[in-house]
FIKOLZA-1660 file (N, C-alpha, C; in steps of 0.1 Angstrom, whole numbers, plus 5000, padded with zeros to 4 digits):
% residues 196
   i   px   py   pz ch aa at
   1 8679 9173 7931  A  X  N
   1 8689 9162 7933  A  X CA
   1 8683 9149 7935  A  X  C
   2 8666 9146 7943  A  X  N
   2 8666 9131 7947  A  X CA
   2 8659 9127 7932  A  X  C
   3 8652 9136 7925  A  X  N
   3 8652 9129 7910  A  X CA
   3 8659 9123 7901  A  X  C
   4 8675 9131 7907  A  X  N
   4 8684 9120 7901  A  X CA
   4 8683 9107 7897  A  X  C
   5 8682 9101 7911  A  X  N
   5 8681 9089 7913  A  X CA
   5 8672 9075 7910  A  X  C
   6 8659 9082 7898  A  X  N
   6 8649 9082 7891  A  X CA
   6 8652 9080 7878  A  X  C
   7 8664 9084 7872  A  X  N
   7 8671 9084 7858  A  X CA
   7 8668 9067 7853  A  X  C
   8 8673 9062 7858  A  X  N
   8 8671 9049 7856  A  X CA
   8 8660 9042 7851  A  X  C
   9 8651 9041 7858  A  X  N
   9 8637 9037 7860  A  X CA
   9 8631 9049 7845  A  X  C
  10 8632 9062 7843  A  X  N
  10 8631 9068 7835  A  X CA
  10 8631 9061 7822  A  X  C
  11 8648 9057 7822  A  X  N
  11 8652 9050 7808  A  X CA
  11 8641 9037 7805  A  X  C
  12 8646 9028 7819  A  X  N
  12 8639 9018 7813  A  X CA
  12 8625 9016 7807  A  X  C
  13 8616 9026 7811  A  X  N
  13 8604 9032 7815  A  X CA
  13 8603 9029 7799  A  X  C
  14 8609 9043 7794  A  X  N
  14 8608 9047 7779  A  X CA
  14 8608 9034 7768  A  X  C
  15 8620 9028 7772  A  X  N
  15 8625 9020 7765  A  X CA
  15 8616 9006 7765  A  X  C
  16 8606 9008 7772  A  X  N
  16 8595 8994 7773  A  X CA
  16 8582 9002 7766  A  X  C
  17 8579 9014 7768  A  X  N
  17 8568 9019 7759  A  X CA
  17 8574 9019 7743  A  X  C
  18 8589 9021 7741  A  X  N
  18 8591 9019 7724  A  X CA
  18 8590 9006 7720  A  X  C
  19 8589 8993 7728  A  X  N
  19 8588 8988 7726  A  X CA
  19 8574 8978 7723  A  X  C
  20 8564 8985 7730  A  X  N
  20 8549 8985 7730  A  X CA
  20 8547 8991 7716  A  X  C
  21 8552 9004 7715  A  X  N
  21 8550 9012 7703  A  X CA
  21 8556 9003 7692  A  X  C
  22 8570 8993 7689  A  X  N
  22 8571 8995 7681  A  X CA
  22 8566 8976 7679  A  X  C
  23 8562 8972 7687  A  X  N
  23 8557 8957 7684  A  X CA
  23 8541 8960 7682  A  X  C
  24 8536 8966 7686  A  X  N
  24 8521 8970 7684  A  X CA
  24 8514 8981 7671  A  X  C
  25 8518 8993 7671  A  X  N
  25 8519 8997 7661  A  X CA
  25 8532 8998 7650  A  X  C
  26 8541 9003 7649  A  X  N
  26 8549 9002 7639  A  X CA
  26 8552 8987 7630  A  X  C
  27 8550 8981 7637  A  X  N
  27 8554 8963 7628  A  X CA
  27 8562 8964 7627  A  X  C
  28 8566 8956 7613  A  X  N
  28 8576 8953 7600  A  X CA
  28 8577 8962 7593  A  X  C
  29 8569 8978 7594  A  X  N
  29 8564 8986 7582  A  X CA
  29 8576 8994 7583  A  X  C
  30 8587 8991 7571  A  X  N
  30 8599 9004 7574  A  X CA
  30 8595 9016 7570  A  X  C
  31 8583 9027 7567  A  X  N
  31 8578 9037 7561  A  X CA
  31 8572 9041 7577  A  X  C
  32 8567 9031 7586  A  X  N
  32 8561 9035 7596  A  X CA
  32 8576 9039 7607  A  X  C
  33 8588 9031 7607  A  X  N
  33 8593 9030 7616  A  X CA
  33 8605 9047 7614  A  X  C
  34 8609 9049 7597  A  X  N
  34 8613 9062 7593  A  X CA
  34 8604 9071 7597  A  X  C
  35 8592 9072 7595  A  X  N
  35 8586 9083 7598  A  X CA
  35 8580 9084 7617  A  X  C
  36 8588 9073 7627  A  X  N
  36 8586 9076 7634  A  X CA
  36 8598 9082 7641  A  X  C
  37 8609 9076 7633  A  X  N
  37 8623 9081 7639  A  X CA
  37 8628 9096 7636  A  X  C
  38 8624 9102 7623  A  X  N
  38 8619 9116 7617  A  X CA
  38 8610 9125 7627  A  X  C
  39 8600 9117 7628  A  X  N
  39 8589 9129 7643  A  X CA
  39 8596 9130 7656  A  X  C
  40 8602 9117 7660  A  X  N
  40 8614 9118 7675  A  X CA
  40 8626 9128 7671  A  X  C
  41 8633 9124 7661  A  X  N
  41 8644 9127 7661  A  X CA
  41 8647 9145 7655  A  X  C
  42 8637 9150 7649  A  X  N
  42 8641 9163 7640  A  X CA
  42 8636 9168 7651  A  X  C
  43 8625 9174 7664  A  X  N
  43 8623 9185 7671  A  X CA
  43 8635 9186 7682  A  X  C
  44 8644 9173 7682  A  X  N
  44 8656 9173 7691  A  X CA
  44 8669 9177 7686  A  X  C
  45 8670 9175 7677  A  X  N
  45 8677 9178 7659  A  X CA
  45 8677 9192 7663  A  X  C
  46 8669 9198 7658  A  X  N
  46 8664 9216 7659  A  X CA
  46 8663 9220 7671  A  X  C
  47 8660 9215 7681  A  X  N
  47 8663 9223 7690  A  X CA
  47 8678 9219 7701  A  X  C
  48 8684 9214 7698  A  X  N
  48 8700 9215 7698  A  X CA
  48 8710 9222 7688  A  X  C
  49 8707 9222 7675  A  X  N
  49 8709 9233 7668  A  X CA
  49 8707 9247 7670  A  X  C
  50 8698 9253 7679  A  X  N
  50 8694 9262 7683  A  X CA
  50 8701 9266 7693  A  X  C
  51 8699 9259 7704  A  X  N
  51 8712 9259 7717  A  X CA
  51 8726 9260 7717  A  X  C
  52 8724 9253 7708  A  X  N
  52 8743 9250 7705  A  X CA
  52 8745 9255 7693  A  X  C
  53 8742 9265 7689  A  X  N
  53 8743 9272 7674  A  X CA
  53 8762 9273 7672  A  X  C
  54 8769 9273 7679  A  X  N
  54 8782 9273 7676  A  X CA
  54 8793 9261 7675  A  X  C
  55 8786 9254 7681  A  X  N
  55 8793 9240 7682  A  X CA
  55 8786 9231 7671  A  X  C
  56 8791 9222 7666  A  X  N
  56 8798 9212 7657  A  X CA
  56 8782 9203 7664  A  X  C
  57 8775 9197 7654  A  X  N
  57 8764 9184 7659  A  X CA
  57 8774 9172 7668  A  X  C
  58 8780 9169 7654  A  X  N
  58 8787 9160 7659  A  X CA
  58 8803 9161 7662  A  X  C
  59 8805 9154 7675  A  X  N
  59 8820 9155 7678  A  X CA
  59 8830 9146 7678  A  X  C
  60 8840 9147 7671  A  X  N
  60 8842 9130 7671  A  X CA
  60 8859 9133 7674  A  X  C
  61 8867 9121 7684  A  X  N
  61 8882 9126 7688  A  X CA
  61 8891 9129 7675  A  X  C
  62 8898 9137 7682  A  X  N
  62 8909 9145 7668  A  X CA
  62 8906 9150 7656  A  X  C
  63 8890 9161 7662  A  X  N
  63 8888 9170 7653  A  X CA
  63 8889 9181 7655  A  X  C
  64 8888 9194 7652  A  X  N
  64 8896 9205 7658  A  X CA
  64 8878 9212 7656  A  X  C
  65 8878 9218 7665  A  X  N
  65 8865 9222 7674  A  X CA
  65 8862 9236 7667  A  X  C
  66 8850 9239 7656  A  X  N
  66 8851 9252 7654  A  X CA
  66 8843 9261 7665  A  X  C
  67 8838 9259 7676  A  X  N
  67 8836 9266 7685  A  X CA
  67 8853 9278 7695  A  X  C
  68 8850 9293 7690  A  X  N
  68 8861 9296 7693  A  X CA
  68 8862 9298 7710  A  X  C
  69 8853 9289 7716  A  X  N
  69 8854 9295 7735  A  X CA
  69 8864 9285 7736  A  X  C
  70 8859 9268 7728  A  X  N
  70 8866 9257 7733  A  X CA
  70 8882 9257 7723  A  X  C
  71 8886 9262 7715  A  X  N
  71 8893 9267 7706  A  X CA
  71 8906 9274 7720  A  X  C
  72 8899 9287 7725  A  X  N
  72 8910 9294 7738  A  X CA
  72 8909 9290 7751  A  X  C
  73 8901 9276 7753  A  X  N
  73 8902 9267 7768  A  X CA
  73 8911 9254 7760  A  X  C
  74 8915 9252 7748  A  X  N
  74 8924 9242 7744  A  X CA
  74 8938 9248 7745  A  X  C
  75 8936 9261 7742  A  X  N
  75 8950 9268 7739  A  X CA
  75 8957 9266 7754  A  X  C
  76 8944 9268 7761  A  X  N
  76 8951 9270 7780  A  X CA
  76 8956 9257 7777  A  X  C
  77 8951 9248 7781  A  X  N
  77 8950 9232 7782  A  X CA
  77 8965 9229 7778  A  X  C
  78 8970 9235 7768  A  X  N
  78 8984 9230 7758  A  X CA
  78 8994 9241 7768  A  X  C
  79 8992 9255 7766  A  X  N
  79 9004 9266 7770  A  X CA
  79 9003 9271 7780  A  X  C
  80 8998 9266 7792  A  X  N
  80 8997 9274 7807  A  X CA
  80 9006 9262 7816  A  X  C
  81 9004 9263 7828  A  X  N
  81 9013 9257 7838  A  X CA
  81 9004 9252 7844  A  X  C
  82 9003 9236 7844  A  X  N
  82 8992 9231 7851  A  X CA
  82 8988 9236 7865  A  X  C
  83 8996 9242 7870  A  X  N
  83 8990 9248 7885  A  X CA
  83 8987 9262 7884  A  X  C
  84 8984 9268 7871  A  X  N
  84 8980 9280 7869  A  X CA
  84 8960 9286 7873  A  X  C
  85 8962 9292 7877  A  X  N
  85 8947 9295 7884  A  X CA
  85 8941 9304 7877  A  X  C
  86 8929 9303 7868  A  X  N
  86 8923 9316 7857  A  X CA
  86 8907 9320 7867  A  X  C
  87 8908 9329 7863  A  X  N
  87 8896 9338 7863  A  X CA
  87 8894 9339 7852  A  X  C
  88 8876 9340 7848  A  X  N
  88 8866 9346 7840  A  X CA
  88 8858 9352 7845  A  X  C
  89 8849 9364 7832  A  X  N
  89 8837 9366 7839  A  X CA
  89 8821 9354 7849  A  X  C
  90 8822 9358 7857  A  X  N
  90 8814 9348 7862  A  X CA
  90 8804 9339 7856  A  X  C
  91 8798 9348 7850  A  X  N
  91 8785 9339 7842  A  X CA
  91 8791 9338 7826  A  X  C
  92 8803 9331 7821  A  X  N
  92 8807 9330 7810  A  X CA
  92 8804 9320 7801  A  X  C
  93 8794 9311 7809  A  X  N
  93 8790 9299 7802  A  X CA
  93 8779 9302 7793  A  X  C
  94 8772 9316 7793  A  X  N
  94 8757 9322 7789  A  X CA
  94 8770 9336 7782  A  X  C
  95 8779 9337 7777  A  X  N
  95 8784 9347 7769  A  X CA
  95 8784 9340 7752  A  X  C
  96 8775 9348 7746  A  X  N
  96 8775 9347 7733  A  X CA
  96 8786 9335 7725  A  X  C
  97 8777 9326 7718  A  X  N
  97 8790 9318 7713  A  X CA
  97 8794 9307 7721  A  X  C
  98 8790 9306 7733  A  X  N
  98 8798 9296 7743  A  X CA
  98 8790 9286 7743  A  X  C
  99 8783 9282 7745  A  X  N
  99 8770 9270 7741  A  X CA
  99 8769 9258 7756  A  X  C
 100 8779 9267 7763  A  X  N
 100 8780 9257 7779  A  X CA
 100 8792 9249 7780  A  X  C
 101 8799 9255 7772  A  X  N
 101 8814 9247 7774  A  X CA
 101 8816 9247 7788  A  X  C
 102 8829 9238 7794  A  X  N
 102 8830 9241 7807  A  X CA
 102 8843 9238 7805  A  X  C
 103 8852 9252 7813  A  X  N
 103 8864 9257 7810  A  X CA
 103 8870 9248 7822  A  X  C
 104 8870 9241 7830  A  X  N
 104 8877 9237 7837  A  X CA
 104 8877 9222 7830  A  X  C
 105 8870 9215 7829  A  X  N
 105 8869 9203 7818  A  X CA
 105 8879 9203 7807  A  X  C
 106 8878 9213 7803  A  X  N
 106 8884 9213 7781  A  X CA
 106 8899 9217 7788  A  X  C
 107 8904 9229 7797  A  X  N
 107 8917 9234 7798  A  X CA
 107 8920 9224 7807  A  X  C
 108 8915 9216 7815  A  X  N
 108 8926 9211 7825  A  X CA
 108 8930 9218 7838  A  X  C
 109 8925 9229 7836  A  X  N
 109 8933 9241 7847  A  X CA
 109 8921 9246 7858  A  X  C
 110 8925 9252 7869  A  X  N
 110 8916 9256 7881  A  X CA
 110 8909 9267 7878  A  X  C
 111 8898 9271 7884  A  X  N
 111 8894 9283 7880  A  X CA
 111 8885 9293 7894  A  X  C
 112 8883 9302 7892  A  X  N
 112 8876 9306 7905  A  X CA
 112 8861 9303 7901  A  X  C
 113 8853 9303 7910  A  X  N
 113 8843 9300 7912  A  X CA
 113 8836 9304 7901  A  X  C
 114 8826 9300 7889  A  X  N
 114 8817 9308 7883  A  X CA
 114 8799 9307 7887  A  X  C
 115 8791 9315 7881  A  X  N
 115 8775 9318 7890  A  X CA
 115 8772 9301 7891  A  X  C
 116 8772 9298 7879  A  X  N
 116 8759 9290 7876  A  X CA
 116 8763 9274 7881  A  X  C
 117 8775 9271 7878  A  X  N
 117 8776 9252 7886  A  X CA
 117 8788 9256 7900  A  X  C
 118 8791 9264 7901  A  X  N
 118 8797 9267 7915  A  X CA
 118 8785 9270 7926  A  X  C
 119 8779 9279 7923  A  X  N
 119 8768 9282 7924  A  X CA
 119 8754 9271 7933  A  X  C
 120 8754 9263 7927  A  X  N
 120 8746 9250 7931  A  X CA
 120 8755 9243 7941  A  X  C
 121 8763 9242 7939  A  X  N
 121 8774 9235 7953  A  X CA
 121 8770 9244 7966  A  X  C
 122 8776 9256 7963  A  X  N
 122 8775 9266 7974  A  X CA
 122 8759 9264 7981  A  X  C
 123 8746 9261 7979  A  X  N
 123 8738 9261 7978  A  X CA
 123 8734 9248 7990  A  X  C
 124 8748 9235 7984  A  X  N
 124 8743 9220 7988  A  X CA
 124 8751 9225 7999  A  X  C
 125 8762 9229 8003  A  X  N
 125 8775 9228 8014  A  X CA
 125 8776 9244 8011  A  X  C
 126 8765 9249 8025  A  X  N
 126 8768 9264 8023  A  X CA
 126 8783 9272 8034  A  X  C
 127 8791 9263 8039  A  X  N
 127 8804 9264 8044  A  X CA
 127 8812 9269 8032  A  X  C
 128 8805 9268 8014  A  X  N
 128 8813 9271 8007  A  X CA
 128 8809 9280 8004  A  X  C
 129 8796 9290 8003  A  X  N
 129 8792 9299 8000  A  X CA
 129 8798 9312 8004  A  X  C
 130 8808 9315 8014  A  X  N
 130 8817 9326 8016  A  X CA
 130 8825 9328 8001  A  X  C
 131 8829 9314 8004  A  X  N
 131 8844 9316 7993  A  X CA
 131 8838 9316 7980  A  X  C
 132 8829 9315 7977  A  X  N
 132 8820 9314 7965  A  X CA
 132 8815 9328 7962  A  X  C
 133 8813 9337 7970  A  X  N
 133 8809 9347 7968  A  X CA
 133 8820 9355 7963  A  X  C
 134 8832 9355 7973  A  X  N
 134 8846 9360 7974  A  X CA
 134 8854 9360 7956  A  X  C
 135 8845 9349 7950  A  X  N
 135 8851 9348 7939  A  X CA
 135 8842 9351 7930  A  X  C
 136 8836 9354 7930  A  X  N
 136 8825 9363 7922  A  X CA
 136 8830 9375 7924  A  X  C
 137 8825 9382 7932  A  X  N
 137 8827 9398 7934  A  X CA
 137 8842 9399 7928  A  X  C
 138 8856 9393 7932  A  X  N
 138 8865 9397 7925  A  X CA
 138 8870 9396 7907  A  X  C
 139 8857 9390 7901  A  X  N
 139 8854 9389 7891  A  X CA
 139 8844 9397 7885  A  X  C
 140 8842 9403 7889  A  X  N
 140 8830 9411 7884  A  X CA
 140 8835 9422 7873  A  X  C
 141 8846 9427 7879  A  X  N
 141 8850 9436 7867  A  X CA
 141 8851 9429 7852  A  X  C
 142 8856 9413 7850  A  X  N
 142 8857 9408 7841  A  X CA
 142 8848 9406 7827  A  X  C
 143 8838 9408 7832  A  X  N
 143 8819 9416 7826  A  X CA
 143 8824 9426 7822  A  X  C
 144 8821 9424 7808  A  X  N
 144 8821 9437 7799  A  X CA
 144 8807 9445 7800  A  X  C
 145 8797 9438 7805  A  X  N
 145 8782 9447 7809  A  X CA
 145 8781 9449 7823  A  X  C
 146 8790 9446 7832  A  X  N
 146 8787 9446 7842  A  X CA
 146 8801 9459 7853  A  X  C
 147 8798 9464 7863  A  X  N
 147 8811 9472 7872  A  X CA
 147 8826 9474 7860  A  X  C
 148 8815 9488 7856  A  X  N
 148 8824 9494 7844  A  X CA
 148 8832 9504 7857  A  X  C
 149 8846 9507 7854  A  X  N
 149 8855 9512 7863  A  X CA
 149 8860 9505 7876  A  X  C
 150 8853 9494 7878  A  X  N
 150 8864 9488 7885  A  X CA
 150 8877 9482 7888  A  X  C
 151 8880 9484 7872  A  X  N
 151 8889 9474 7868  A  X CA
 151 8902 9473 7874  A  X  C
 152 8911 9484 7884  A  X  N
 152 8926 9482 7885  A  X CA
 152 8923 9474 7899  A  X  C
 153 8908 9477 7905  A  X  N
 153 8906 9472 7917  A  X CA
 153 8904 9452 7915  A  X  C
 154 8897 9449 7908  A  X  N
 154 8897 9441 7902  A  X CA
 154 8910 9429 7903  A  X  C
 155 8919 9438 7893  A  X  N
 155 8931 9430 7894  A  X CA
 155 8935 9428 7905  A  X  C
 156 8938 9436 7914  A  X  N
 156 8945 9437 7926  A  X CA
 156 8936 9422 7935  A  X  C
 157 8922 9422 7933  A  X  N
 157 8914 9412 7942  A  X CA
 157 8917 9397 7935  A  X  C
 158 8916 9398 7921  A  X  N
 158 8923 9393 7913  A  X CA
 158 8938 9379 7920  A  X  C
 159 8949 9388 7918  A  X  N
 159 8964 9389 7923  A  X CA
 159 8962 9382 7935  A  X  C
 160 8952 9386 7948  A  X  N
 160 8953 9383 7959  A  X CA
 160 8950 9373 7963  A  X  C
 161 8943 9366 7954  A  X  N
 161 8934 9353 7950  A  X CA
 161 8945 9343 7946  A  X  C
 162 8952 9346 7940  A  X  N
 162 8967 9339 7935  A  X CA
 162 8964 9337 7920  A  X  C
 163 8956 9339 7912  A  X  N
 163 8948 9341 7896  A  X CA
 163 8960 9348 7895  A  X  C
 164 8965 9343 7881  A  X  N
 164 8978 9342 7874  A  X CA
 164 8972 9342 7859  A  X  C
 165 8963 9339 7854  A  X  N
 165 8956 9342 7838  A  X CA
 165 8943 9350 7838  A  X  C
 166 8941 9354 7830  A  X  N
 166 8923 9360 7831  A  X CA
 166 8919 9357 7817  A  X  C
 167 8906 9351 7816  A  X  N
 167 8900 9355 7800  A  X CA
 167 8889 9360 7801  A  X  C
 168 8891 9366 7790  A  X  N
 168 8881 9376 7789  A  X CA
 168 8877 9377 7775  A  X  C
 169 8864 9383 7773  A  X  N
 169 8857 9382 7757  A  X CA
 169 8867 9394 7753  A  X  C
 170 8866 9389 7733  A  X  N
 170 8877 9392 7723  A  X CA
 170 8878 9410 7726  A  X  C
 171 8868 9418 7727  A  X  N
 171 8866 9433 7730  A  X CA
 171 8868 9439 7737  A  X  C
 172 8868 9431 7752  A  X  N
 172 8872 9436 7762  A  X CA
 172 8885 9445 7767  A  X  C
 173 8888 9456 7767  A  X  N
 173 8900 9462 7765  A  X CA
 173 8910 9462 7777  A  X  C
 174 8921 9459 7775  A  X  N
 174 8929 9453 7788  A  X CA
 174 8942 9462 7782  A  X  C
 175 8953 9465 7794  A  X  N
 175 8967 9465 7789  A  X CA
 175 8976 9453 7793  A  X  C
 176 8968 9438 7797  A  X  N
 176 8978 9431 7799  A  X CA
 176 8985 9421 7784  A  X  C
 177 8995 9413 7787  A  X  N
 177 8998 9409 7778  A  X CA
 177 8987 9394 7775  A  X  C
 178 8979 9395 7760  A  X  N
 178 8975 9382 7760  A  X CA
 178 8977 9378 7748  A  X  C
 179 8986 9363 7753  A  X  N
 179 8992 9354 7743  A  X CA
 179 8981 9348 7729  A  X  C
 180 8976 9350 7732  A  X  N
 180 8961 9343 7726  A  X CA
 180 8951 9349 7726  A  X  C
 181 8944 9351 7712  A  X  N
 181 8933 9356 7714  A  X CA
 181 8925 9352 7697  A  X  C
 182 8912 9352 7701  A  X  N
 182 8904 9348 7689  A  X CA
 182 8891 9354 7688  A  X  C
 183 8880 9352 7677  A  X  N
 183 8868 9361 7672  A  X CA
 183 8859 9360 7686  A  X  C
 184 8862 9354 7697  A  X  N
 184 8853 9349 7711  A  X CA
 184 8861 9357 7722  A  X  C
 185 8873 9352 7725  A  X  N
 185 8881 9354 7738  A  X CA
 185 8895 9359 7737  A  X  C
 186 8901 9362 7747  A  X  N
 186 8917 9359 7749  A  X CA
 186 8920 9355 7760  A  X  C
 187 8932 9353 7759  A  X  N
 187 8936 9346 7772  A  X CA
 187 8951 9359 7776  A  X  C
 188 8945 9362 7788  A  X  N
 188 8958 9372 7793  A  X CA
 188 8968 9366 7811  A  X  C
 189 8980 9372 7804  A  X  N
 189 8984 9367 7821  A  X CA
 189 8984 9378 7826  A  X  C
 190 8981 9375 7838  A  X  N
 190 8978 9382 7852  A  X CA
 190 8990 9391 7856  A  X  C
 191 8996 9395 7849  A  X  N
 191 9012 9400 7856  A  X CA
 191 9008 9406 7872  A  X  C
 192 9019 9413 7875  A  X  N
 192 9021 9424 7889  A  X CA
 192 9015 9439 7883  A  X  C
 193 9016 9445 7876  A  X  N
 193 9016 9455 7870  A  X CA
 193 9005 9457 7861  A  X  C
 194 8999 9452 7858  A  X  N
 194 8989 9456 7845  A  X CA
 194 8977 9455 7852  A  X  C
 195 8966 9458 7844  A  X  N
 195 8952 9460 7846  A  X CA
 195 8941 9458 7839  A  X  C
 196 8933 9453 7840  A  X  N
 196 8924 9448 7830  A  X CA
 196 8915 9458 7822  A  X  C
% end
C-alpha cells in the first residue's frame, strides 16, 4: 500500500529517461524510433494476450464484449433488481475464461465477499475479517472443485445471508431456475426451495 504513493514519481521518472533515450539516441531516425516502439510495445502486446486470452485487446463503448463471464454480469446489470445480492464461487475471478473481470463493477449489483480483493480489505480493517470469512464458507459449495455434497447446506447459509441470485460456472448442476446461462456461467435465482 505505501508504494502506492510512489506511482507518480514512477511515471515521471520513466517519462524523463524516454526522453534522454529518445533526444540522445533515437534522433530524427524514424527506423530507430519504430524499432524501438516494436521492442517496448510487442513483450506487453504478448503478454496481455496471454493473460487476458478471452477478452477483446481493445475495448471501446458500445461494443458487445466477447468475453462470456462479462456477457452474464451484463445480463445481471440489465434483468435483476438493483437491491438483489449474488453469490459466486469465491475465487471466480481465476475461473477459466474470466481474465479478472469484476462482477460487482460490470453488474452494478452487491455481492458477498470473494478470496482475492475482499480479502485484502479484511487484512487492512480486520473488524471485517469475521464477516469476510462468513461469506466465504457459505460459498464454498459454489466451487465445482471444491466441498462436493455440501450443497442443500449451502443454500440454506446462502438464503440466510439474504443472497437472492447465485452464479455459478455453465456445468455446475443445480435444480434452481436459471434465467441465463452461457458457454462460461449462469445466472440462477436463489428461490426458497431449490438447491444448488
Amino acid at each position: 500500500q505505501p508504494l502506492r504513493a510512489f506511482h507518480t514519481i514512477y511515471l515521471v521518472m520513466l517519462l524523463m529517461l524516454g526522453g534522454v533515450i529518445g533526444e540522445n539516441v533515437l534522433k530524427r531516425h524514424l527506423l530507430r524510433w519504430v524499432a524501438a516502439l516494436l521492442l517496448l510495445g510487442m513483450p506487453v502486446f504478448l503478454a496481455q494476450r496471454a493473460t487476458f486470452s478471452s477478452s477483446p485487446h481493445i475495448q471501446l463503448t458500445g461494443m458487445n464484449d466477447a468475453n462470456p463471464w462479462v456477457q452474464s454480469f451484463e445480463w445481471v446489470r440489465s434483468h435483476t433488481p438493483k437491491n438483489a445480492l449474488f453469490a459466486l464461487e469465491p475465487d471466480y475471478i481465476h475461473a477459466p475464461g474470466e481474465d479478472g473481470q469484476c462482477f460487482r463493477a460490470i453488474a452494478e449489483r452487491s455481492a458477498l465477499p470473494d478470496y482475492s480483493k475482499d480479502g485484502g480489505e479484511a487484512s487492512i480493517a480486520p473488524q471485517l475479517a469475521e464477516l469476510w470469512r462468513a461469506g466465504l464458507v457459505a460459498q464454498q459449495g459454489l466451487n465445482p472443485h471444491v466441498a462436493l455434497g455440501r450443497t442443500s447446506r449451502n443454500a440454506s447459509e446462502l438464503r440466510a445471508l439474504g443472497v437472492s441470485w447465485v452464479i455459478v460456472r455453465a456445468g455446475t448442476p443445480t435444480d434452481l431456475a436459471c434465467p441465463y446461462r452461457n458457454g462460461a456461467a449462469k445466472v440462477c435465482r436463489l428461490n426458497s426451495t431449490g438447491s444448488l
